[in-house]
Residue frames relative to the residue before (quaternion, step in Angstrom):
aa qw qx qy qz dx dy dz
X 1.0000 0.0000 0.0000 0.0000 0.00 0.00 0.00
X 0.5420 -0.5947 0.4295 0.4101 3.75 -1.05 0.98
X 0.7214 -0.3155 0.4412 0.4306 3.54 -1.31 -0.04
X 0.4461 -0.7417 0.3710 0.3365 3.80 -0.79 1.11
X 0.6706 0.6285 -0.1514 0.3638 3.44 1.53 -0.76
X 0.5320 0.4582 -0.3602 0.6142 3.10 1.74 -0.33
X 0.5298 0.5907 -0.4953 0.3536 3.94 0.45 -0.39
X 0.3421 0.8105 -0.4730 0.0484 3.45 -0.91 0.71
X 0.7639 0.0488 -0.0877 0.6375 3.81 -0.86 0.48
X 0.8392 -0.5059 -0.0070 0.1993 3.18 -1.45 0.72
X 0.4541 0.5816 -0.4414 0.5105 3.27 1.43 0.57
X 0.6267 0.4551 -0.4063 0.4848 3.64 1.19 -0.55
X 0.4880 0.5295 -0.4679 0.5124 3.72 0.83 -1.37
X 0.7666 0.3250 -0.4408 0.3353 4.09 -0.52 -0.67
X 0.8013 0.3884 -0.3157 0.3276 2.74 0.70 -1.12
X 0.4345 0.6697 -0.4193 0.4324 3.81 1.22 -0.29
X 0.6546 0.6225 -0.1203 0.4117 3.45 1.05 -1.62
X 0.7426 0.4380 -0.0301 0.5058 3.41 0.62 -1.72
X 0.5479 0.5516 -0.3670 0.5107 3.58 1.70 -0.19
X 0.8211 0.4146 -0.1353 0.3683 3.23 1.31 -1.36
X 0.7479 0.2043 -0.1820 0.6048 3.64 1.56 0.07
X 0.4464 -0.7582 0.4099 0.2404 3.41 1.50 1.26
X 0.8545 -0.0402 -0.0655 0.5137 4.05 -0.92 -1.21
X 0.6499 0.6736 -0.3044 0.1768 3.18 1.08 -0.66
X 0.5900 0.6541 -0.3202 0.3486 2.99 1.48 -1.17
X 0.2619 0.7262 -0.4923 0.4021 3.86 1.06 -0.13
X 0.8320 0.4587 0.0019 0.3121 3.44 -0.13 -2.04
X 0.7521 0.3947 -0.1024 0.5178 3.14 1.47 -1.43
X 0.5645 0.4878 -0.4127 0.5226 3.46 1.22 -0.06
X 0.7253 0.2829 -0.4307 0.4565 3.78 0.65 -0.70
X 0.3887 0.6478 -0.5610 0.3384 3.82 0.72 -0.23
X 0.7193 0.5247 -0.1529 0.4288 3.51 1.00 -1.41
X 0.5657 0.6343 -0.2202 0.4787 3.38 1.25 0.20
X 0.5562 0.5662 -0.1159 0.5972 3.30 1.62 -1.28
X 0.5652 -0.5110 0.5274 0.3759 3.27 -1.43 0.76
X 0.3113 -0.7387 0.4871 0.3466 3.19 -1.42 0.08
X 0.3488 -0.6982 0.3632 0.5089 3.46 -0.89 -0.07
X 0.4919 -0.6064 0.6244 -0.0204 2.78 -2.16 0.85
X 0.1621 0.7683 -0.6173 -0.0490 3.34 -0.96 0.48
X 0.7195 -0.5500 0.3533 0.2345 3.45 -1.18 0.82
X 0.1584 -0.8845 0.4282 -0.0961 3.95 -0.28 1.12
X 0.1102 0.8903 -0.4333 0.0862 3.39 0.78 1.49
X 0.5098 -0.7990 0.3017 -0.1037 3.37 -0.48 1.78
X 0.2903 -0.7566 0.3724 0.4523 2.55 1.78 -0.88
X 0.7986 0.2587 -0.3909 0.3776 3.73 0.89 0.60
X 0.9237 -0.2202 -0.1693 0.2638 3.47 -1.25 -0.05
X 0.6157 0.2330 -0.1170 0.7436 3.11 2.00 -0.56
X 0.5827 -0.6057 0.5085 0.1870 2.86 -1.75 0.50
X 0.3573 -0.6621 0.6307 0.1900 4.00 -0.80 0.38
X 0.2875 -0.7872 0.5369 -0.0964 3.75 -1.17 1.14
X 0.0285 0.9128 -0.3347 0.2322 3.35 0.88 0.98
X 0.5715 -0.4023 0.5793 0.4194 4.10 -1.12 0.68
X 0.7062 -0.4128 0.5567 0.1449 3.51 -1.73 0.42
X 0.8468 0.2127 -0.0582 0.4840 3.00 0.40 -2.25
X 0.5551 0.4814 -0.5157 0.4406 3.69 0.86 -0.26
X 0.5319 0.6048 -0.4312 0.4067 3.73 0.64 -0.03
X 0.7410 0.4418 -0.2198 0.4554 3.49 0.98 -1.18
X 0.5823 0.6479 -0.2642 0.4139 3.23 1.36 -0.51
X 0.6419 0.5288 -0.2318 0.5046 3.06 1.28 -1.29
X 0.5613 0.7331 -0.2407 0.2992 3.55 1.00 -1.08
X 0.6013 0.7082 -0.1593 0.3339 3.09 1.65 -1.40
X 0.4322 0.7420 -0.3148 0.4044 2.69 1.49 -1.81
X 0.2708 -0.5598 0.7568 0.2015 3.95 -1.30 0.86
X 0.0535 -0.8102 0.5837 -0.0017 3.45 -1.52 0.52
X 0.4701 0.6886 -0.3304 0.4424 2.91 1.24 -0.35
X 0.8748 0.1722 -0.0745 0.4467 3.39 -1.05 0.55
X 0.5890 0.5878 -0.2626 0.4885 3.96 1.20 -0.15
X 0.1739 -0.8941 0.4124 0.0183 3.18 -0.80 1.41
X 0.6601 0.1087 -0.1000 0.7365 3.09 1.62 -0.41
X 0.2838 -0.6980 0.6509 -0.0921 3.22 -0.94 1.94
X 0.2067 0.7481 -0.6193 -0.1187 3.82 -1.44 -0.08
X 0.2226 -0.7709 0.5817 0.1334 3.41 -1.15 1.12
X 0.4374 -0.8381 0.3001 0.1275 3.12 0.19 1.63
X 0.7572 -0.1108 -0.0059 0.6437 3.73 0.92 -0.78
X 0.1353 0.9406 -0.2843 0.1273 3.21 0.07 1.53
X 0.1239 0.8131 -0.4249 0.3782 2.92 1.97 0.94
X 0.5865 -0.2833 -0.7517 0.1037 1.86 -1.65 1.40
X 0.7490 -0.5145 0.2827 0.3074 4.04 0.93 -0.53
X 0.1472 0.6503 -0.6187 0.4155 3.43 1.45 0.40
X 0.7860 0.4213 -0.2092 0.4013 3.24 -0.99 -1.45
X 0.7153 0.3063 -0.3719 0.5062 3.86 0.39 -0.38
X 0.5418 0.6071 -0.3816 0.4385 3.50 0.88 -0.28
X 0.6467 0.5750 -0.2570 0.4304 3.71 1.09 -1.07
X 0.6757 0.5578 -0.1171 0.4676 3.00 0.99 -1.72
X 0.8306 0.3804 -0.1317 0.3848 3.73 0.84 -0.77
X 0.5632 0.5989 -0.1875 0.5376 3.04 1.73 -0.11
X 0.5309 0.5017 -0.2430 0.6383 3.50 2.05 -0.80
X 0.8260 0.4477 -0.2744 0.2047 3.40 -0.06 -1.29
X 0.5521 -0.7090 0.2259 0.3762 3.41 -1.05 1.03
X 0.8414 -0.2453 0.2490 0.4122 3.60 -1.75 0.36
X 0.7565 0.4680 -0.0857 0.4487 3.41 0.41 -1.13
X 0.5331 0.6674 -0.2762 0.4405 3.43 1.40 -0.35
X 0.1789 0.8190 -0.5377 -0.0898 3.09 -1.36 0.56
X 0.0723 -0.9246 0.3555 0.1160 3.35 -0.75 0.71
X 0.4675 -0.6599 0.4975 0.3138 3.89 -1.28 0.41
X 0.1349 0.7881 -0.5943 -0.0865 3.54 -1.04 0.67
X 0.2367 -0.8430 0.4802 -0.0526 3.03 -0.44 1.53
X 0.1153 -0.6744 0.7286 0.0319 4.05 -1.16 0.74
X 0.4337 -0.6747 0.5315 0.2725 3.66 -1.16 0.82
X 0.7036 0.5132 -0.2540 0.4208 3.54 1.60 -0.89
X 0.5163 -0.5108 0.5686 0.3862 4.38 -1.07 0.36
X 0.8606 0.3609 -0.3257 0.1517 3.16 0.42 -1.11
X 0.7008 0.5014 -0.2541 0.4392 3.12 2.01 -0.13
X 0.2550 0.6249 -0.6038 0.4242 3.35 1.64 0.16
X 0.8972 0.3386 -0.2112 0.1889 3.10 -0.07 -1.26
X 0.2166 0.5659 -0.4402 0.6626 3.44 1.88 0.39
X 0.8024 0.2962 -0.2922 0.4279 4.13 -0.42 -1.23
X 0.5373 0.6089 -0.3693 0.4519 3.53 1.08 -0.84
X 0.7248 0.3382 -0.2640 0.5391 4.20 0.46 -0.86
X 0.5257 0.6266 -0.3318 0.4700 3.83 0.93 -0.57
X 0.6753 0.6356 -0.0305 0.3728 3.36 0.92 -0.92
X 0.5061 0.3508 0.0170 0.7877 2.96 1.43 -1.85
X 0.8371 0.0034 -0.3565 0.4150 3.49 -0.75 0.10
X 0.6500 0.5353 -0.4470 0.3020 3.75 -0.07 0.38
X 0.8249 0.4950 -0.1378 0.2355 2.55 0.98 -1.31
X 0.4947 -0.4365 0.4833 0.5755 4.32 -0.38 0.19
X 0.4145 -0.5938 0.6075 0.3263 3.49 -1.20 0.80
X 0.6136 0.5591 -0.3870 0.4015 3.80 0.43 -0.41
X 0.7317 0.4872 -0.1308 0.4585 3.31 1.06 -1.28
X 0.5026 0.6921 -0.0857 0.5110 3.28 1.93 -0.36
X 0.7234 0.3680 -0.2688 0.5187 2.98 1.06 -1.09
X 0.7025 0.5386 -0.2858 0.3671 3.92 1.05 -0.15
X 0.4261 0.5597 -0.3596 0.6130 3.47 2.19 -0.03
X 0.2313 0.7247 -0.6487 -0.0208 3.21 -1.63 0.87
X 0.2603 -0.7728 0.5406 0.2068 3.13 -0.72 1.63
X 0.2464 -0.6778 0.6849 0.1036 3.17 -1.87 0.65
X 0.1608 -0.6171 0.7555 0.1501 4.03 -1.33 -0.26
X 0.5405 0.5139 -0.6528 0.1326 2.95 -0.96 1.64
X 0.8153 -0.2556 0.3725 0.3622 3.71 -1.16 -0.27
X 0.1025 0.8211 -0.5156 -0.2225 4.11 0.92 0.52
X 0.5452 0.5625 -0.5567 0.2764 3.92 0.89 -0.64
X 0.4967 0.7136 -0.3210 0.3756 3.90 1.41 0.00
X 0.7370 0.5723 -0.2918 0.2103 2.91 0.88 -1.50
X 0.5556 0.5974 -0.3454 0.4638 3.65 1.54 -0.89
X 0.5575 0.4033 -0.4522 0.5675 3.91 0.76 0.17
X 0.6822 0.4639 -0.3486 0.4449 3.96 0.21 0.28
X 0.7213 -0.3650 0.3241 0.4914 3.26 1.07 -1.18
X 0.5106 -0.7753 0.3717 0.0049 2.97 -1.32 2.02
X 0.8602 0.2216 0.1780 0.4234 3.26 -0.90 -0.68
X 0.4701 0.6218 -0.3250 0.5354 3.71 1.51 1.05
X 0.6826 0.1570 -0.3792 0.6046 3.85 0.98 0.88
X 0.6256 -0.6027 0.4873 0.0891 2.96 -2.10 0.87
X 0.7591 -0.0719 0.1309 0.6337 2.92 1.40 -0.72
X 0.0062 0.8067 -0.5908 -0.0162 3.84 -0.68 1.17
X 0.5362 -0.5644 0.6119 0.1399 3.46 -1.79 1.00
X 0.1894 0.7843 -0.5767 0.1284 3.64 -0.33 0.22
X 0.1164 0.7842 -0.5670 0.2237 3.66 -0.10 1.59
X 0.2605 -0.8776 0.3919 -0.0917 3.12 0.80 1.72
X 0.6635 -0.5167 0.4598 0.2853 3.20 -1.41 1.70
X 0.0264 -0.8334 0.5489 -0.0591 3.76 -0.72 1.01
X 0.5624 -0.4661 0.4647 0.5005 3.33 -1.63 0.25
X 0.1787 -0.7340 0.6415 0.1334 4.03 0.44 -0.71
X 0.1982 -0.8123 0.5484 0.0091 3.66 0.03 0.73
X 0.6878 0.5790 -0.3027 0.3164 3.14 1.01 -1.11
X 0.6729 0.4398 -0.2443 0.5424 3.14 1.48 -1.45
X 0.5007 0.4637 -0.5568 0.4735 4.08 0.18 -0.21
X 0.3935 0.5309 -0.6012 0.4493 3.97 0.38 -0.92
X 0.8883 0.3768 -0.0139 0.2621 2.84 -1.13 -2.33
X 0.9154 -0.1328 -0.1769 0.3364 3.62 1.33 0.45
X 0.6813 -0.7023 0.1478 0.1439 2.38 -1.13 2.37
X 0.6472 0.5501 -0.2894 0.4414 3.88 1.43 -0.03
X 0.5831 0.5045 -0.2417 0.5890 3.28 1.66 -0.22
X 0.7154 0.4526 -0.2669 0.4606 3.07 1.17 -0.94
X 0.6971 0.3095 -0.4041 0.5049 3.58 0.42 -0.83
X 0.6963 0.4289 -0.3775 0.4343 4.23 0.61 -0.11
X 0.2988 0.7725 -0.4701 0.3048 3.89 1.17 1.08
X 0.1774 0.7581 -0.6254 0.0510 3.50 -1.01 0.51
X 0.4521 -0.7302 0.2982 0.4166 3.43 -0.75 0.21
X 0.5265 0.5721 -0.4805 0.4056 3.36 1.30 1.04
X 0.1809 0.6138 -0.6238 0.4487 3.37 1.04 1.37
X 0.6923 0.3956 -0.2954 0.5263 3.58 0.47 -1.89
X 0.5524 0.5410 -0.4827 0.4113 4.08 -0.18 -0.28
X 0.7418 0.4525 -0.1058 0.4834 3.19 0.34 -1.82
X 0.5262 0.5601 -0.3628 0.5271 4.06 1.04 -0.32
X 0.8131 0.2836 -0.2389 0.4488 3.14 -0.01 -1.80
X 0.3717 0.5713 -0.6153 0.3961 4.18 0.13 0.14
X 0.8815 0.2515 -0.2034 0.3440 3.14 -0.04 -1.45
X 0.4826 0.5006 -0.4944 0.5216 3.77 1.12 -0.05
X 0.7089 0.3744 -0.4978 0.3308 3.52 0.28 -0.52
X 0.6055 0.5073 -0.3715 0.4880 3.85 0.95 -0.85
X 0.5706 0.5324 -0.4374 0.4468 4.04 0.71 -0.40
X 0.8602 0.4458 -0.0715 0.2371 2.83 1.01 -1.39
X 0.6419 0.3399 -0.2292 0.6480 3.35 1.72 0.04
X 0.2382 0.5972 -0.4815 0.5957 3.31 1.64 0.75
X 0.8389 0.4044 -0.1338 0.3389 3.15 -0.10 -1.21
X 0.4925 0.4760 -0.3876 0.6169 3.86 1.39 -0.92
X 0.7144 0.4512 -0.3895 0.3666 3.81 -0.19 -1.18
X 0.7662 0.3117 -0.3209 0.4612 3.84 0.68 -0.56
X 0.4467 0.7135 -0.4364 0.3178 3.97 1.02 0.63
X 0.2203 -0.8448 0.3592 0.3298 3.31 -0.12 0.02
X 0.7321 -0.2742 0.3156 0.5378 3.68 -0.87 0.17
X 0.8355 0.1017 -0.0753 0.5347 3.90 -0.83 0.70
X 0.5426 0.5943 -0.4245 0.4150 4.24 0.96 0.28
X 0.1893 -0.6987 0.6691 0.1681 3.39 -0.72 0.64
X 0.5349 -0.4880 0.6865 0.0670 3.43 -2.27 1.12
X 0.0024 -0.7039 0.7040 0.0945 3.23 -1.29 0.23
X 0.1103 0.6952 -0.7078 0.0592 4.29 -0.25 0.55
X 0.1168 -0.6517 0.7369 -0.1366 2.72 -1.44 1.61
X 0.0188 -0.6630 0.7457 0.0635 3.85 -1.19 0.48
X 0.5264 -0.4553 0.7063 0.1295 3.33 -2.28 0.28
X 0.7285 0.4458 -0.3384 0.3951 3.59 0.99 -0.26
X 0.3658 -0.7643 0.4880 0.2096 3.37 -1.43 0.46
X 0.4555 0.6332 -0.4208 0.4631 3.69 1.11 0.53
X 0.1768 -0.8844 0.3470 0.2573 3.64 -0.73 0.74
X 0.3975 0.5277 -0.6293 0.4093 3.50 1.05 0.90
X 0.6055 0.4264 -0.4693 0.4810 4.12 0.48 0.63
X 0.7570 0.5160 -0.2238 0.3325 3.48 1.55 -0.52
X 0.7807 0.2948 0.0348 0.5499 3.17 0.14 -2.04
X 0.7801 0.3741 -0.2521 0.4335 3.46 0.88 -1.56
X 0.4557 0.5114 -0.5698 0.4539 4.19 0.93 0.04
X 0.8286 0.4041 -0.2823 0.2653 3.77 0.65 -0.52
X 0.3245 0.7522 -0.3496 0.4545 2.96 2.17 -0.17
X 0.6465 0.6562 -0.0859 0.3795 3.01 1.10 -1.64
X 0.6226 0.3385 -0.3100 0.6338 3.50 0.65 -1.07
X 0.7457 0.5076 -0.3878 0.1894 3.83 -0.12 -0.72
X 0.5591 0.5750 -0.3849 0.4568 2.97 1.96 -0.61
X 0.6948 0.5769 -0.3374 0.2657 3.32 0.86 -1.19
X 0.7363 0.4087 0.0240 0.5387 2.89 1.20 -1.57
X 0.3329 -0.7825 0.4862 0.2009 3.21 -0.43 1.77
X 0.7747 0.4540 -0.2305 0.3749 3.56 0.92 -1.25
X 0.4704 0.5696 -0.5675 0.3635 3.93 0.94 0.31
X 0.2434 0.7569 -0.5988 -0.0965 3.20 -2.06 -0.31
X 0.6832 -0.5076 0.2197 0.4769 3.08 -1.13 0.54
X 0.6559 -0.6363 0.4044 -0.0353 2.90 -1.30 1.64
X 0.7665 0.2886 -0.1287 0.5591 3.38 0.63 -0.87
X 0.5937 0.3686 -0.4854 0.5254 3.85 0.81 0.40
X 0.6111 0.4867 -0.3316 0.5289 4.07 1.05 -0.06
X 0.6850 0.5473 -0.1586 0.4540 3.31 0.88 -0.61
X 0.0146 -0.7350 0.6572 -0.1664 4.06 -0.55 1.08
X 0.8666 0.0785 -0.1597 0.4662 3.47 0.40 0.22
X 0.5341 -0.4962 -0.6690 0.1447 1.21 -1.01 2.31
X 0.4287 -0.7182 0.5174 0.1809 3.81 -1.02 0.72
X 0.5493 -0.6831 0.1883 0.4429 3.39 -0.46 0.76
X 0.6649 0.5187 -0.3939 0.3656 3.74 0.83 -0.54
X 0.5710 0.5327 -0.4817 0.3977 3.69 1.35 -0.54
X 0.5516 0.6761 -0.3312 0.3591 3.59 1.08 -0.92
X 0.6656 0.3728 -0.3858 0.5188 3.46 1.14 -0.87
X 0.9146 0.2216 -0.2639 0.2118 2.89 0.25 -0.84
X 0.3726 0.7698 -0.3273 0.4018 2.96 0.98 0.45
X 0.8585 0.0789 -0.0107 0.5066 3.08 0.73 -1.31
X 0.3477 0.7399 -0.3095 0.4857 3.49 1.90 0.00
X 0.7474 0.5202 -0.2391 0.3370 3.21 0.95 -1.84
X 0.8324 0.3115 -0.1619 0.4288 3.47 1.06 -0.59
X 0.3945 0.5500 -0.4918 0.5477 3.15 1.73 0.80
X 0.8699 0.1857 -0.3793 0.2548 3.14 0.23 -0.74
X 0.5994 0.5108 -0.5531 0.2717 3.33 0.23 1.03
X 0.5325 0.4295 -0.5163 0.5152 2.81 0.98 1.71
X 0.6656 -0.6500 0.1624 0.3289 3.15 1.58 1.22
X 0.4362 0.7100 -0.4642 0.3002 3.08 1.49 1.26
X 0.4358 -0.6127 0.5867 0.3007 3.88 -0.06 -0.36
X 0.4216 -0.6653 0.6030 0.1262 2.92 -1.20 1.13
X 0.2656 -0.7743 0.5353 0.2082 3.79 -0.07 0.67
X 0.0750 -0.7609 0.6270 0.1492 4.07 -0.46 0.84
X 0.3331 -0.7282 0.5934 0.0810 3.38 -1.30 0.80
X 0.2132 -0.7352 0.6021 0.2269 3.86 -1.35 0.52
X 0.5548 -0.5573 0.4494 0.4239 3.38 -1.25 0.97
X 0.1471 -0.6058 0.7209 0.3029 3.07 -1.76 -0.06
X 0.7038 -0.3317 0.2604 0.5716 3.36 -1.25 -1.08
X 0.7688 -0.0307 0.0057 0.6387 3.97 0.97 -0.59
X 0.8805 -0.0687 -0.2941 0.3653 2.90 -0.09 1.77
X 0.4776 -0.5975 0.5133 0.3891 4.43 -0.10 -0.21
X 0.2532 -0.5075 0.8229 0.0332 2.73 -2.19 0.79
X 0.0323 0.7430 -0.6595 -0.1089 2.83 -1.90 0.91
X 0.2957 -0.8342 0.4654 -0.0046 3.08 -0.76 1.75
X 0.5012 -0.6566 0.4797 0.2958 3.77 -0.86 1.09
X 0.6234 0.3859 -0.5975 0.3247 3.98 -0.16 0.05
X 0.7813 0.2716 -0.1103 0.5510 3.96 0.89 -0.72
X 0.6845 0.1914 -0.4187 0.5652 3.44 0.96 1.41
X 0.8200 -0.4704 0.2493 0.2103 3.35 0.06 1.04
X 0.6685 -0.4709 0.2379 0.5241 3.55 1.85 -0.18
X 0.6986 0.4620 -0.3788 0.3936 2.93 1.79 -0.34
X 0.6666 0.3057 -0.4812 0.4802 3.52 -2.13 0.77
X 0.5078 0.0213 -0.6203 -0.5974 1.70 -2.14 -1.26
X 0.4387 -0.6750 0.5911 -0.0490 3.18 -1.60 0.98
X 0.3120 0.6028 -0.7340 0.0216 3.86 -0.64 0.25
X 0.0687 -0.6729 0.7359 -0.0318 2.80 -2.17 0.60
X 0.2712 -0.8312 0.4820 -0.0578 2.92 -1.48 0.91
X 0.0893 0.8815 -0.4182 -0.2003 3.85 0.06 0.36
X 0.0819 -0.8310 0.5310 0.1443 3.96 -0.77 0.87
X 0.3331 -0.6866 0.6240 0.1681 3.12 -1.16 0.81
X 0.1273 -0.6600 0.7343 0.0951 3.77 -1.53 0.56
X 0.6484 -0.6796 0.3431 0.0062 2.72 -1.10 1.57
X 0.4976 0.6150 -0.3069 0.5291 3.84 -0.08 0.38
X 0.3352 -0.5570 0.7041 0.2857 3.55 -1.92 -0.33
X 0.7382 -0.4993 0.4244 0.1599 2.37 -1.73 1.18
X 0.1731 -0.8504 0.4371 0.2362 3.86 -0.11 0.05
C-alpha cells in the first residue's frame, strides 16, 4: 500500500479502500452508492421511524431483559433508541443522549412522535459530551448503547466535499474519540452489564481493534455474545426477521469478525454497512 499520507481525496479513499478489500472493493463501493434498505419501525406512537435493516439487528442484540437503567449514549438521530425503548421492560428506564443541540433536538421530536406516550415518559434525552460522563460517575447503567461517531463511508461516497477532503487521518482522528466514548462507557457499566458498540464504518481500527483494545485494558470484559443467550444473534433473526419479512423485509446476514460481525451492503441487499459488537463486564449485577 502507498504511504498513508500521500493517500488523499477520492483517488486515495479508493485506493486506501481497494487496499483493504482487494477485488471486492469494486462491488462494495457501488453497493455504497445505492439507497439503503430500510424497513419501517413502529414504536408504538404516532408516526413510524425508517431505519437501515442492520442497525435494527444490531439494536436487537441489546439484552433487555431484567435491566433497569439502560443508556443510549450517542443516539441522534434515534432509530436505535426507538428499538431499544420499545423492547425494554415496564420498569425500565432509559437516557438518550447526543453531544450536539442540534440533534437533541432532531432525537428530542423522534421521541415525541414515535414513541408510546407511556414508554416516553421513561426516555430522557440529554446533550452532553459521553467520553465525560465516566468523570461524574461509574458503574450506574445496566446496559449501554454506544453507536459511535464513525468514518461512515457511505456518506463520504454521496459527498463530493468529504470526499475530495479524505485522508486516512479522518480514521486516526475517529478512533481517539471511540476510544474515549468507549471506555467512558465500560467505566459506567456495572459488574455483570453488557455494552453494545456499533460503527457505520468499514475499517477495523473503528471495529474489531477498538474492542481488542478495551479487552486489553479491561481485565473483566469479554466477548459478549458467547455469555449472552438472550437474545442471541440467530434467535433475533429468526425470530423477529421471520415476521418482518413477510412484509417484504430481508433478513440481513452478517460475517463474523474477530469479536463481533459486520454487515456489508454488496452481499446483503443494501443493508448496513453496520458492525457491531456485544461486551460483557464481568461480576453481578448488584
Amino acid at each position: 500500500m502507498p504511504k498513508k499520507e500521500k493517500l488523499h481525496g477520492a483517488s486515495g479513499f479508493d485506493t486506501y479502500y481497494e487496499n483493504l478489500f482487494g477485488e471486492r472493493w469494486k462491488a462494495l463501493r457501488d453497493s455504497l452508492l445505492l439507497e439503503p434498505a430500510y424497513m419501517e419501525w413502529n414504536a408504538g406512537g404516532a408516526k413510524g421511524y425508517f431505519l437501515d435493516t442492520g442497525s435494527v439487528l444490531a439494536a436487537l442484540t441489546l439484552p433487555l431483559k431484567g435491566a433497569k437503567r439502560i443508556l443510549d449514549l450517542c443516539a441522534a438521530p434515534g432509530g436505535k433508541t426507538l428499538v431499544v425503548a420499545s423492547r425494554m421492560d415496564q420498569d425500565a428506564f432509559l437516557i438518550s443522549n447526543d453531544r450536539s443541540r442540534e440533534r437533541k433536538q432532531r432525537l428530542v421530536r423522534v421521541c415525541d412522535e414515535c414513541l408510546d406516550p407511556g414508554v416516553r415518559s421513561r426516555v430522557t434525552v440529554t446533550c452532553s459530551d459521553g467520553a465525560k460522563w465516566c468523570t461524574r460517575q461509574t458503574a450506574c447503567f445496566d446496559r449501554i448503547l454506544l453507536d459511535a461517531p464513525c468514518s461512515s463511508e457511505r456518506h463520504v461516497l454521496t459527498d463530493r466535499k468529504y470526499l475530495d477532503e479524505w485522508s486516512p487521518g479522518r480514521i486516526r482522528t475517529l478512533t481517539v474519540e471511540q476510544w474515549a466514548l468507549l471506555s467512558s462507557a465500560y467505566r459506567m457499566l456495572v459488574p455483570g452489564g453488557y455494552l453494545l458498540y456499533a460503527t457505520c464504518a468499514l475499517v477495523p481500527e473503528e471495529n474489531d481493534e477498538m474492542i481488542a483494545r478495551i479487552f486489553r485494558k479491561f481485565d473483566s470484559a469479554e466477548d459478549g455474545f458467547k455469555t449472552c443467550t438472550i437474545p442471541a444473534l440467530h434467535a433475533v433473526q429468526s425470530d423477529f426477521f421471520t415476521g418482518a419479512s413477510a412484509s417484504g423485509v430481508s433478513t440481513p446476514g452478517v460475517e463474523k469478525t474477530l469479536y463481533g460481525y459486520h454487515i456489508l451492503p454488496d452481499r446483503q441487499n443494501g443493508a448496513g454497512p453496520l458492525y457491531f459488537s456485544l461486551i460483557h463486564k464481568t461480576g453481578s449485577i448488584g
